[in-house]
N, C-alpha and C positions, 0 to 999 in steps of 0.2 A: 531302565530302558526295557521295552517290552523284547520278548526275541523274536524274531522273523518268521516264524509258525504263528505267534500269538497277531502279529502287525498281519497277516496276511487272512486269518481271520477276521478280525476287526474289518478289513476291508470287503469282502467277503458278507459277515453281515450288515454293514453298513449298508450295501448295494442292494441286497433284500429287503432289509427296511424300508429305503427310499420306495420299491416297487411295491410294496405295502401301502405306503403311506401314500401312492399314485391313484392304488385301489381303492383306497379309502377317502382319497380327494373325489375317485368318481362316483361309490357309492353316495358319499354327500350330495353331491347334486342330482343323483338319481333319486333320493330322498325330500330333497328339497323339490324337485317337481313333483313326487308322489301329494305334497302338503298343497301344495297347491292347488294343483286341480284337485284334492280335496273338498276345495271348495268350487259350488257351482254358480259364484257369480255373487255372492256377499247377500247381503238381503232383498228381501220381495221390494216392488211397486205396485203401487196400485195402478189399474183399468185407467189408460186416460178417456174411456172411452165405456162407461157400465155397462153392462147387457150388451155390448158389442160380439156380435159370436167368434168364436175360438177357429175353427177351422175357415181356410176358403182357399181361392185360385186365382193365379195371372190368364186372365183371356187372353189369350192371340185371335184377334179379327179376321187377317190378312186371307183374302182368297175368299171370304163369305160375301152377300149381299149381306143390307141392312137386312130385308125380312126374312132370314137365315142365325138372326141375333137370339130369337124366342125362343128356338128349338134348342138352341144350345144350351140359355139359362135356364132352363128345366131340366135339362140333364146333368148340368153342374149341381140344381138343388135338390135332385132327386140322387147324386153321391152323396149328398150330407154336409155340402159347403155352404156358410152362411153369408160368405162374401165375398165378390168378385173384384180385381183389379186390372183396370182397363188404360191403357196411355191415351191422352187425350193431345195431338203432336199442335201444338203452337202454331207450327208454320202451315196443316193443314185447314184451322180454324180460321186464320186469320192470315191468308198469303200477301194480303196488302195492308198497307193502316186504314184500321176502321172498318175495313170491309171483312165478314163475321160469316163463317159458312158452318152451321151449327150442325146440319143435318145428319152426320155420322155419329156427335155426340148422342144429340137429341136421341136418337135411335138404341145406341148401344146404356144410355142409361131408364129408358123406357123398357127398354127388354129385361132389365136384372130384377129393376123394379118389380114388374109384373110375376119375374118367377118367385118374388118374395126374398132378394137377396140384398145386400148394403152395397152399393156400389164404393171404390173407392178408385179416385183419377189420378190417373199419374200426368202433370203438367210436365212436359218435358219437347225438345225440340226449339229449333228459331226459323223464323224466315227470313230469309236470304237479306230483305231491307233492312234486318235489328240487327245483324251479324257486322263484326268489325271486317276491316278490308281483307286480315288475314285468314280470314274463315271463310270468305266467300268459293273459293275453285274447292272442287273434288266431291264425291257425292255422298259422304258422312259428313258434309259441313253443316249440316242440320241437326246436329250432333251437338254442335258449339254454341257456348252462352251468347246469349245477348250483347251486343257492345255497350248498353246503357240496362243497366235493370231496372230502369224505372218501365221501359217500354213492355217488360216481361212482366212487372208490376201490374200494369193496367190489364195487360191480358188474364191473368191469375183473378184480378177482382172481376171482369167480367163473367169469368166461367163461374166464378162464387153467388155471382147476381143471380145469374139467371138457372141456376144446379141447389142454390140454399136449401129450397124445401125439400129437393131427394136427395143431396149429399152432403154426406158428414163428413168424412175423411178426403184430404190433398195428399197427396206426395208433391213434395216437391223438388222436377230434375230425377233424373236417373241415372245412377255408378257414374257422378263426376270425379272419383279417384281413378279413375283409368281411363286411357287415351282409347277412339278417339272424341269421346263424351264428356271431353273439355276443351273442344276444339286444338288448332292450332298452335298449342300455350302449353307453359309448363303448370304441371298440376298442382292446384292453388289451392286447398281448403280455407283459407280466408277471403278469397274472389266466392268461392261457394258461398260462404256465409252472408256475404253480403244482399247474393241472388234470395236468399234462404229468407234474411230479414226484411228485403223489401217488399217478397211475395205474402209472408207471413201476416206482415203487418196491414196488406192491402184486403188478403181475405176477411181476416178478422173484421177489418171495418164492414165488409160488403155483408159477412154473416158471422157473428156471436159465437157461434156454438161452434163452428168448424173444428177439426181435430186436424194438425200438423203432422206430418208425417216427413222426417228429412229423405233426401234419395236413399235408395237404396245403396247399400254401398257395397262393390264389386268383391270377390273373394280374393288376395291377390297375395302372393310372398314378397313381391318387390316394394323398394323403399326408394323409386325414382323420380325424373324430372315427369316422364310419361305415364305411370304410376305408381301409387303408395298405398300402403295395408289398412285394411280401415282401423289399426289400433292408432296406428300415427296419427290416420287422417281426423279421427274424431278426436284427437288429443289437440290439434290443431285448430278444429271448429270448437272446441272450449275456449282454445286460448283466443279465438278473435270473437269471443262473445255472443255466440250463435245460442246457448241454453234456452234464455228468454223467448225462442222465434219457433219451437217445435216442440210437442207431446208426447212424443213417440221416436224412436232411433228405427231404423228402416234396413235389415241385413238380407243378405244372402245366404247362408251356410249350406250349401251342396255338397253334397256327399263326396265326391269327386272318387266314384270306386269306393271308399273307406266305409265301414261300416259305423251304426250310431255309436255302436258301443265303445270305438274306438276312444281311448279315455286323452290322448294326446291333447295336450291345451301352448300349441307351437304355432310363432309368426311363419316359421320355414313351412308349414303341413296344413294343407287345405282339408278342412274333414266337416263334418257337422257340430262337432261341441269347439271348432272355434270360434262360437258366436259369447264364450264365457273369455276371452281376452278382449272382445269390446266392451261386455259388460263390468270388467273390473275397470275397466278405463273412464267409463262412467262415473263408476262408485267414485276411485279416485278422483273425480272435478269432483267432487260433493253432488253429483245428480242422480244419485241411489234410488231416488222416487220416481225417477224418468221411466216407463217402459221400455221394451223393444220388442220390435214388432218383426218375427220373421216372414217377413214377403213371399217369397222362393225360398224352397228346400227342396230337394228331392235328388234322384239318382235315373239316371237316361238308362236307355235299353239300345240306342243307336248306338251302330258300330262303330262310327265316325265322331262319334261326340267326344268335344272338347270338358267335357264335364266326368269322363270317363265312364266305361260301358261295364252294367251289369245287367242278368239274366232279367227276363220280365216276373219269375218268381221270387229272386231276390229283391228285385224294383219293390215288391209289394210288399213283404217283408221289411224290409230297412225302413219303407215308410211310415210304417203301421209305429215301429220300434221308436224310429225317430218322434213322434209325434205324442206319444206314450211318452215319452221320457222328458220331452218340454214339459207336456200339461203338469208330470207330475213332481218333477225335480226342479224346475225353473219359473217358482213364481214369478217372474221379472219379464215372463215373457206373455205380452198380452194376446197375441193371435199369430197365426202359424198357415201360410199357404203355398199353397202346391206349386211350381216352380212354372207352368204353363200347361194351357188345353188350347191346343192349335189344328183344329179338327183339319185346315183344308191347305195346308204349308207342302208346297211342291216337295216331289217322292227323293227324298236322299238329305234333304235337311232337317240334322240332328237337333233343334229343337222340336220336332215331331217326337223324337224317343219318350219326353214328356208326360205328350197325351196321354187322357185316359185310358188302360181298358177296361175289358169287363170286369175283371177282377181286379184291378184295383181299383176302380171306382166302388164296386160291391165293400170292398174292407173299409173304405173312407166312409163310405154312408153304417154300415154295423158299429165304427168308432162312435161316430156322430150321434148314432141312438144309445149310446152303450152310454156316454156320457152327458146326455140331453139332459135329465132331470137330477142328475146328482149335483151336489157341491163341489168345489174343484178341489182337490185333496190340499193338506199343506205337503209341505216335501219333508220325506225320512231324514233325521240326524242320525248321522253314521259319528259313532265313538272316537274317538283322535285316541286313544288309549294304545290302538298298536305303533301309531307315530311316535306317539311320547317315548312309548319305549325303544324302538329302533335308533332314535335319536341319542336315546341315551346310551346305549350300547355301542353307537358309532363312536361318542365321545370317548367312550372308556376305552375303545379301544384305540383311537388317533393319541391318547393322553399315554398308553402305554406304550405306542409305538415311539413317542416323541422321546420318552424317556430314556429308553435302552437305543435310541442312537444317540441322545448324547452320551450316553455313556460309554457306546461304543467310539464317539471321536471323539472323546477324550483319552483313549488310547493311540492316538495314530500321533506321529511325530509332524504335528506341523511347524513350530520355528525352524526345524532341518529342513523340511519343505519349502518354507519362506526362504530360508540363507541361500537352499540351490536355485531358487527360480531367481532371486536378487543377482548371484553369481554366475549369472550367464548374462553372455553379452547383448546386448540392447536390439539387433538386430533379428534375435533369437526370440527375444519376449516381443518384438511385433512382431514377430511367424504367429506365435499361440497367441495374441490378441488378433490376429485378421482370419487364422482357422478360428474361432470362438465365432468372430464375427460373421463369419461365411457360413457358419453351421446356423446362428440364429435368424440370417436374414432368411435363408431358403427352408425353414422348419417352419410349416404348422401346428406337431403334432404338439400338442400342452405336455406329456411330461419331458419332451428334452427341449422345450422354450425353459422348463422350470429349472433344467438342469443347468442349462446355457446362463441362468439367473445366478446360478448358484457359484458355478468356476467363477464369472465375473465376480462375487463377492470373494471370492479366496484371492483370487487375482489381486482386487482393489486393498485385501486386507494387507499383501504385503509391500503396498504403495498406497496407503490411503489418501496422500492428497491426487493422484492421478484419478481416482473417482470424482474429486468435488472439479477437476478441470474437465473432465470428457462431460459433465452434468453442464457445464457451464458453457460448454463450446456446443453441445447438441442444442441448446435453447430453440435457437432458431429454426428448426425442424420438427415443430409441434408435430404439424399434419402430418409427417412419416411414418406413423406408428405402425406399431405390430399388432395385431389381433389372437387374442388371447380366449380359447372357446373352452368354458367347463359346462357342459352335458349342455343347456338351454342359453344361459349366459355367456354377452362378449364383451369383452372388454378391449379396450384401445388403451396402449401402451405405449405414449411415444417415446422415445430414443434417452431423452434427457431425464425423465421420470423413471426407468427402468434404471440411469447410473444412478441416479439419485438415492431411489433403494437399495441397491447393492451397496451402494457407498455407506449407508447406515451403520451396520455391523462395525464395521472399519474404523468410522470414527469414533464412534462411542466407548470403542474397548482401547482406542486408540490413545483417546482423552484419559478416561478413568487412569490406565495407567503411566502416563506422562504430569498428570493433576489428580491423584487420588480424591482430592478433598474437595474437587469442586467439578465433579462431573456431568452436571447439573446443563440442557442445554439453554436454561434461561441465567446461567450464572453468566456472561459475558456482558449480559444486558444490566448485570449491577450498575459498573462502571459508567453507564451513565443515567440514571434514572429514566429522565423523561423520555427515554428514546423506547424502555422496556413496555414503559404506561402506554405510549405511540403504538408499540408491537400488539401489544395486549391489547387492547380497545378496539385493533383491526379484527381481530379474529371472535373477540366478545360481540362484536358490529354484527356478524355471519349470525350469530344467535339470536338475536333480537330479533331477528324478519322471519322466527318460526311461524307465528300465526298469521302472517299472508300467503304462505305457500300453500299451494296445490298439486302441483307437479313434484312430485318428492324427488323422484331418478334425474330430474333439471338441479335441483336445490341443493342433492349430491355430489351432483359431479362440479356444481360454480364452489360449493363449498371448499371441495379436493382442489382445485386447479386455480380457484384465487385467493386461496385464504390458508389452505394446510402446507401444499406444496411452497410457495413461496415463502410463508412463516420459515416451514423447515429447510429451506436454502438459506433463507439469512440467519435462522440460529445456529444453525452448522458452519457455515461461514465465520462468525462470532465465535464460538466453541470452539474451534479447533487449534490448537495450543501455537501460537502462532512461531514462525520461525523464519531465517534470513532470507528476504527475495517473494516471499511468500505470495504478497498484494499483486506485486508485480505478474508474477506468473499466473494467478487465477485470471486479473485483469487480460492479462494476454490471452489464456484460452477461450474469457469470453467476446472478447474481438476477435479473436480467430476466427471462431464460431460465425461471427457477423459475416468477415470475411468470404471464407467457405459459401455461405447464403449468395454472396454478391457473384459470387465466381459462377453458382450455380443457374443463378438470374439472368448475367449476361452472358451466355453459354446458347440457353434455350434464348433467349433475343437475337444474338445472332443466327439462331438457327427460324427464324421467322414467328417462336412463341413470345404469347405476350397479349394484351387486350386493348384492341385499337379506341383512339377515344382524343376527337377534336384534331386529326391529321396525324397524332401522333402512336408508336407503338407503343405503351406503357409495357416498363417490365415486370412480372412477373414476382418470380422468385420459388423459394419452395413455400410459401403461404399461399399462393393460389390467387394472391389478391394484392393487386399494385400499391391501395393506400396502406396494407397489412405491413406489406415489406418495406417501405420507406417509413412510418413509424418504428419499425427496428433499427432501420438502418440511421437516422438521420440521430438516436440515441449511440448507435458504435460509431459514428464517425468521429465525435469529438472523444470518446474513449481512446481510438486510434491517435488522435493529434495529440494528446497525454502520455502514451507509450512511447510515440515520436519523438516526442521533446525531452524524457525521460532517457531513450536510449541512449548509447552512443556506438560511433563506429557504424561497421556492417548493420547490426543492430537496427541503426537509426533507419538507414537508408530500407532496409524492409518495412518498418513500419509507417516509412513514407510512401513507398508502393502500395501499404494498404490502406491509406488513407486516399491516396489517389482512385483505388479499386472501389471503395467506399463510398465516395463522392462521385465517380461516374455512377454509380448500379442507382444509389439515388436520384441523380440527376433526369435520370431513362424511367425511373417511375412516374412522374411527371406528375407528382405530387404539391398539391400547391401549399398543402398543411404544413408539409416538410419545408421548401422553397422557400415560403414569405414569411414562418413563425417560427418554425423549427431550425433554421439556420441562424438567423437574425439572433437568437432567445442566446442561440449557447453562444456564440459570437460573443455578445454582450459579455455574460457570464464570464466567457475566460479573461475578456478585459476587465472584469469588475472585480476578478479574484488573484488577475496578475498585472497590476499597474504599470508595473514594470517594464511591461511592455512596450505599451505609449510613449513612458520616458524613453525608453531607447530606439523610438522611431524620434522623437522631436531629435535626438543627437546625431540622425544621421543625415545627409547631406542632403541641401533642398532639394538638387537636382535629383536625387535616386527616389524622396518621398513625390516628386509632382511625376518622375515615370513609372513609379509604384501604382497611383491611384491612376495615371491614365492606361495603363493596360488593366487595371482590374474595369474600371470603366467600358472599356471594349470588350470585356468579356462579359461583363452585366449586362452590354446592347446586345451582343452576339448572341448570348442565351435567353434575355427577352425576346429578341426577333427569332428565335427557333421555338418556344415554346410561346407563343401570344395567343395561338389560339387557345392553347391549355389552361393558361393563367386568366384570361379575358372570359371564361366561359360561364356567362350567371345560371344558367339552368338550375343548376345544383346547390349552386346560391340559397335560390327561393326553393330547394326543398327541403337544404338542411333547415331553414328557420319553419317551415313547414312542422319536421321531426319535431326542432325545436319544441314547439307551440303545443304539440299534441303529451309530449312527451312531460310538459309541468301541467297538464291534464291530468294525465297518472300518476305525479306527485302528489297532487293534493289528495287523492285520494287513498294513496297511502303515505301520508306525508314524513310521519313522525320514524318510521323504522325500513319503509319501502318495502320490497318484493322481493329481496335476499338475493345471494350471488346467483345467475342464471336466472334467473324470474324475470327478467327483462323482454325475453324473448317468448314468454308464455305469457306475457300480459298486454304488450303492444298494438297485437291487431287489432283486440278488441277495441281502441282508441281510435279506428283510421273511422273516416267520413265513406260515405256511399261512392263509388266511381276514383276514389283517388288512388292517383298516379303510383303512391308511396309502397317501396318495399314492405310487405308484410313481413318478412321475417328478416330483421335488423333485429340482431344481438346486443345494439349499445346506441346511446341514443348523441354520439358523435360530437359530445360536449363532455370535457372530464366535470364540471360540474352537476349536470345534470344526471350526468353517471352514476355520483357518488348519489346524487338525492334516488334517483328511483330504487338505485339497490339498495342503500340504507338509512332513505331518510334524513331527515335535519340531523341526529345522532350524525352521522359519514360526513354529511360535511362540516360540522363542528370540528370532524377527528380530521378534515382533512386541509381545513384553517391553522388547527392545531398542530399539526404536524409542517406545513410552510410556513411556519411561525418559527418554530424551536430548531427545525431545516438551515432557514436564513438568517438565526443569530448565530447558532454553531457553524457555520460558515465564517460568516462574517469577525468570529471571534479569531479565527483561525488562519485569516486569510495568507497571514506572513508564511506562515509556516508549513501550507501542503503541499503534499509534493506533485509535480505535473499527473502525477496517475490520478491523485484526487481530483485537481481540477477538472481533468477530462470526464472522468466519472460526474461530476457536479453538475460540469456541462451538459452533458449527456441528459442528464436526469431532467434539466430548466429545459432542454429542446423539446425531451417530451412533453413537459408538460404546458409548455407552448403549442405544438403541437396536435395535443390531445384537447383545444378549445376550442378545437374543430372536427376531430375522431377521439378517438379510442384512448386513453393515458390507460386504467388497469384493468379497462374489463377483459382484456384478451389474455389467454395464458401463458402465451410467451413473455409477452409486456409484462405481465404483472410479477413474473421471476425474473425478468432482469431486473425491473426497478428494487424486489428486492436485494437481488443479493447487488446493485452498483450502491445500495446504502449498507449493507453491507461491509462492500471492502473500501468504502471509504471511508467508515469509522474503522478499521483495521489498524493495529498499530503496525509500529514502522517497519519493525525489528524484533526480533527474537533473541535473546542470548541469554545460550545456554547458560552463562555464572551467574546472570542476574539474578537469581536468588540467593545463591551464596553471599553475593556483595550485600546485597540487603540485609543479610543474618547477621554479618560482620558491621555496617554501620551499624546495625541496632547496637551489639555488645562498644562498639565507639563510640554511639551518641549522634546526633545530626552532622550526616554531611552533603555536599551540594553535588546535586548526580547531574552528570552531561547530561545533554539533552540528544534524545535518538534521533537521528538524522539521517537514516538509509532512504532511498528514495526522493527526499527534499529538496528541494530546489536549494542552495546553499549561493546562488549569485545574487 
């Protein structure tokens, strides 16, 4: 035993170490963004557009005459720009159908012309007649898309007819990632795309040669309904198929105050080299070859500018830098213009800070000669040599750090630790589990979330199975997670994945030393072969769909959340050296859990939350989404009826409260997946696996079975006539078969292995039709089979044939024998997936951890005891003999 000097250092350096190893966690990520923006955008592209000149400018018209147009384009070409960008507004072209009033165009592309410059048009704008109802009042509604793009179509190919021989480049649309330049609607990069490929497609016919150019997209930190960053937004217009429809990617990067040299490559940081976090975004869809074309750059002089104000010397300066540093470090960028020349913008509006002066016009025309007859340089490779080594130096020393605290705690008396915290009383260890919890929920800062991580693991270590129940009871609280920030990166933590990891430690050292010999956590899976092959094949399945992914950070996280995390709740579950009551108790934490959800559901219902829908208020819950939460819940509720029948005494009558709690919270969802399949499914089920039942309704008196089934009767009228309008409602009908329909579109096309976990939602849009109704961004395509096909292919659902195959003879072989926890468990699982053949069965994360771990604890054996190995040691030296059969749990009537 160490003496109380030595224990008192140990702790002491232990505590240093940790803050070591905090510093070391931060330099890593400070390192890790050093390597990245290391790189300036992965490789070149070529010119979609050859000889197209490198420098030019956004004209601002407003406030000149047309014959006010010529004087300007000679002052823009006499700076040394080769090409001018002019909006050409829809609604002022064409304020009626078919009636064309060209005269502004005509004019402003006759003037560029003549000074010798490329005009390029930004089509953007609607008239009031294209606009949907919701777009018509307020005076940006000219701002908002078309209601039909075919009518924006027609106008695009018009301007291509009659502009072909002087113009080569479109824009099409301008910053529809931010409000209010997508009208009255939430920000849609797949509604975009669709604008993008009808206008695309029309030009081309009118002229060959035209060059695409997508909107410009707005500089922006937010990731909202009103707007989104263009790293998202363009990961979005991959995913709905937009590549094929443009030449060119169209940015903004304004300086905003920051200078070029600024090396920051951050969503949260508006500067000029955020234009290399769209460009990686590119690389990664595979459109490496695509240019990007910076539109607008530059840095304001007004005081008032939204774009933030510097000196008219630095203005000159930064642009001079900025522009130097594309040509020469960002092959990938084909042309580069001046953010606006607004000669006649009444006096106090900061896009005048813009304008040219004398001196910076003089620098842009010296650039322009300076680089007119040379070749464009390739870009400098800067050495990784000092990375390599920093990197290696951080290891060595995180590897040293790692080492000398374990060896410091392995000095510290933890079983003495374990026996005081065991030996205090119960009402004491929930104080330090609700301070624990009161400290994590109100913490930001990353190292006392990591510390918070870490009691929890000592805590769980010396009650291991109170981790796999708080894992199992938090299920239903995906969306509550914690935000976890190391230097650039964030991660979401939710509640049940943070017990889950802390609980690891715990069991693992838990097993080994309770099972030396078989600590293994695919050894439970012996025991029955085909059930390991079933386990295994799911998470081999996740592999297979390497080579259709795109979106790697998508393919990560479906990977982590449907295939690791739930694997490891049910081999942990399996693993864990079982003992008396065991089933029971997990079971219960994870209807608790249910519970808890339903309590929270009808709580905010009664308080007026919830999503109106056919007269009624659907509830809620904490998933944010009515059919989310009755898919959970309509799997705990026959769990509950299992516990119920299971219990006795006080016992019972609780877990008849929460069957009742259960069954209303579902009821208020107003779910009709749940209602007509999901109830019925597991219904069946427990008749099918308790016969018993039936007999002992035919034995009981006619009179009580004919007042049996006439009040259940009045309650089926009662609650059809309350929900008819819910249940009666084909809308949705004809768009799940819609989903359907589009959804074995995507099949066949990756038929054999599918899109991987998460790919679902990054390959979808690209399937929707022009103008349709249909959610672009549906995570699952609201059929468990069709689930299994797009995520993986004919292989998923072979494995998932295979798996309600070997499901329903294991059942069936068994049926005398389980105990009501099983059945309800069994039920539960047939509701789902009755259920889910109309939503969701496992693409969703909480779903797909209960379904594992209710299979799980219903291959669970019964019982634990402790002799049972002894006895077995002792028949071997006796010879065969006939052992009871375990029966804890078991329905025994």
């Amino acid at each position: 035993m160490p003496s109380p000097l030595r224990l008192r250092l140990a702790w002491l350096r232990l505590l240093l170490l940790w803050v070591l190893g905090c510093g070391l966690a931060l330099q890593a990520g400070l390192l890790a963004r050093a390597t990245r923006e290391h790189s300036q955008g992965a490789a070149g592209a070529q010119p979609a557009a050859p000889g197209f000149p490198f420098l030019g400018a956004t004209f601002v018209p407003d406030g000149l005459a047309p014959q006010q147009f010529a004087g300007e384009m000679a002052r823009l070409a006499d700076a040394g720009f080769g090409w001018v960008r002019v909006r050409l507004a829809w609604d002022a072209v064409e304020p009626a159908p078919g009636q064309w009033q060209w005269a502004t165009g005509d004019a402003l592309v006759a003037a560029i012309h003549g000074a010798g410059l490329e005009p390029v048009l930004v089509l953007d704008g609607s008239p009031g007649w294209a606009r949907a109802a919701q777009d018509q009042p307020g005076a940006q509604a000219a701002l908002a898309p078309p209601a039909d793009v075919a009518t924006f179509a027609r106008f695009a190919a018009a301007v291509a007819a009659r502009y072909a021989p002087q113009v080569r480049v479109y824009q099409i649309w301008d910053e529809p990632n931010i409000s209010p330049h997508w009208g009255a609607r939430h920000i849609e990069a797949a509604g975009y795309a669709r604008l993008l490929r009808a206008a695309a497609i029309a030009i081309r016919e009118a002229d060959r040669d035209a060059l695409i150019l997508t909107a410009a997209l707005a500089p922006t930190a937010d990731r909202g309904h009103t707007a989104q960053d263009e790293v998202y937004f363009v990961q979005r217009l991959y995913a709905a198929g937009a590549a094929p429809f443009f030449d060119a990617l169209a940015l903004q990067p304004f300086g905003f105050g920051n200078p070029p040299q600024d090396p920051r490559q951050q969503l949260d940081v508006l500067n000029f080299r955020r234009a290399v976090l769209v460009r990686r975004a590119m690389v990664a869809a595979g459109d490496g070859a695509t240019p990007v074309w910076l539109v607008r750059m530059g840095w304001n002089r007004a005081y008032n500018s939204p774009w933030g104000a510097v000196s008219p010397q630095r203005q000159t300066q930064y642009a001079l830098d900025a522009l130097e540093f594309a040509y020469r470090r960002w092959p990938w960028v084909a042309a580069v213009g001046w953010a606006a020349q607004a000669p006649a913008l009444a006096p106090g509006d900061p896009l005048g800070g813009f304008s040219l002066t004398p001196d910076l016009a003089a620098a842009f025309a010296r650039w322009s000669q300076g680089t007119a007859q040379a070749a464009r340089p390739a870009p400098p490779k800067e050495p990784m040599t000092p990375l390599i080594a920093a990197w290696v130096a951080l290891a060595a020393a995180g590897t040293l750090t790692v080492w000398r605290g374990v060896a410091a705690a392995r000095l510290l008396p933890w079983r003495r630790l374990r026996n005081r915290y065991l030996a205090l009383p119960l009402p004491a260890r929930l104080t330090i589990w609700a301070a624990l919890l009161a400290v994590y929920w109100w913490t930001a800062w990353p190292p006392l979330l990591a510390l918070c991580w870490v009691v929890a693991a000592l805590l769980i270590a010396a009650q291991p199975l109170a981790g796999l129940g708080l894992t199992l009871a938090l299920l239903p609280f995906h969306a509550q997670h914690k935000e976890f920030h190391w230097v650039d990166a964030v991660w979401a933590v939710p509640p049940a994945y943070a017990a889950l990891l802390c609980s690891l430690p715990a069991l693992w050292v838990s097993r080994a030393r309770l099972q030396p010999t078989s600590c293994s956590l695919l050894w439970p899976l012996r025991s029955w072969r085909p059930l390991r092959l079933i386990a295994l094949s799911w998470g081999a399945s996740a592999l297979l769909s390497l080579g259709n992914v795109w979106h790697w950070p998508a393919y990560a996280r479906g990977v982590w959340e449907l295939v690791v995390v739930p694997l490891l709740l049910f081999a942990l579950l399996r693993a864990w050296p079982p003992m008396r009551g065991r089933r029971r108790l997990l079971t219960g934490a994870l209807a608790a859990g249910a519970v808890a959800a339903a309590l929270a559901g009808l709580a905010s219902w009664l308080r007026g939350g919830g999503t109106p829908a056919d007269g009624l208020l659907r509830l809620v819950g904490p998933t944010f989404s009515p059919n989310h939460t009755a898919l959970y819940l309509v799997r705990s509720l026959f769990l509950s009826v299992g516990l119920a029948l299971t219990a006795q005494g006080r016992a019972r009558r609780v877990w008849l409260a929460a069957t009742a709690i259960l069954a209303l919270a579902l009821l208020l969802t107003g779910s009709r997946g749940a209602l007509l399949l999901g109830l019925p499914a597991g219904l069946l089920t427990l008749a099918a696996l308790r016969p018993a039942l039936l007999r002992r309704l035919r034995h009981t008196p006619r009179s009580w079975r004919w007042a049996g089934l006439l009040i259940a009767l009045i309650a089926v009228g009662i609650l059809g006539w309350l929900l008819a309008p819910r249940l009666l409602n084909r809308a949705s009908v004809g768009e799940r078969w819609q989903v359907w329909a589009l959804t074995l579109a995507l099949w066949r096309d990756h038929w054999l292995v599918g899109v991987g976990p998460g790919g679902f939602y990054w390959r979808w849009p690209a399937y929707l039709p022009l103008n349709s109704p249909l959610d672009p961004n549906l995570r699952h395509p609201h059929m468990v089979w069709l689930e299994m096909a797009a995520q993986g292919g004919v292989l998923a659902l072979a494995w998932l044939v295979a798996a309600l195959i070997l499901g329903a003879r294991w059942l069936l072989a068994r049926r005398m024998q389980l105990a009501w926890v099983q059945v309800g468990l069994a039920a539960g699982l047939v509701a789902g997936l009755a259920h889910g053949q109309v939503d969701a069965f496992q693409a969703l994360p909480d779903l797909a951890a209960w379904n594992w771990a209710a299979l799980a604890l219903l291959l669970a054996p019964a019982e634990y005891q402790p002799q049972r190995a002894q006895r077995t040691q002792r028949a071997e030296k006796k010879g065969p003999e006939k052992e009871r059969p375990e029966t804890e749990g078991v329905d025994s009537r």
